[in-house]
C-alpha positions, 0 to 999 in steps of 0.5 A, spaced: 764 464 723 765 463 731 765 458 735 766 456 743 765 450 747 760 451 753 760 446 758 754 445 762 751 440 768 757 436 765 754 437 758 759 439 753 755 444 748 758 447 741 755 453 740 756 456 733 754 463 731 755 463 723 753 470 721 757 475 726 752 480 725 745 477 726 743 474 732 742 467 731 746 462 735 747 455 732 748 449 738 750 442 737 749 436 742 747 430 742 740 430 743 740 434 736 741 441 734 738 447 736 738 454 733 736 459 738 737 468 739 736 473 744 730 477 744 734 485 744 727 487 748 726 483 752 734 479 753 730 473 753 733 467 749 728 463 746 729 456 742 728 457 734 728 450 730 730 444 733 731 437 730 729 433 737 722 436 739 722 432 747 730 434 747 731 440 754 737 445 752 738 449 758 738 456 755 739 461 760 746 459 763 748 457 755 745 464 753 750 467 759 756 464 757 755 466 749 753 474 752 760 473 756 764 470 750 762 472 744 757 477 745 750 479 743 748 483 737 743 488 739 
């Protein structure tokens, strides 16, 4: 499994990828936890499961910082 810290607006987010080889991507932050994957067609991330429905995750900056650090399976 691999892990990072991702820091955003002063928010600190701890995004986990469980499986290398699937593009599911596990965060967790305070609001809750939020599993979110990037469309391989579109490149557009979009929010699968999270335990706070009125929680905002900004997606596009962290979706940037998991490309650039652990890298999108396509």
């Amino acid at each position: 499994m691999k892990s990072i810290n991702i820091s955003v607006d002063e928010e600190i987010y701890h995004v986990e990828q469980p499986v290398s080889t699937i593009n599911i991507y596990k965060i967790i932050h305070g609001q809750g936890s939020f599993e979110i994957t990037r469309n391989r067609f579109s490149g557009k991330w979009k929010v699968l499961v999270q335990t706070d429905q009125n929680a905002k995750l900004p997606l596009t900056p962290i979706g940037k910082a998991i490309e650039e650090t652990l890298g999108v399976v396509n």
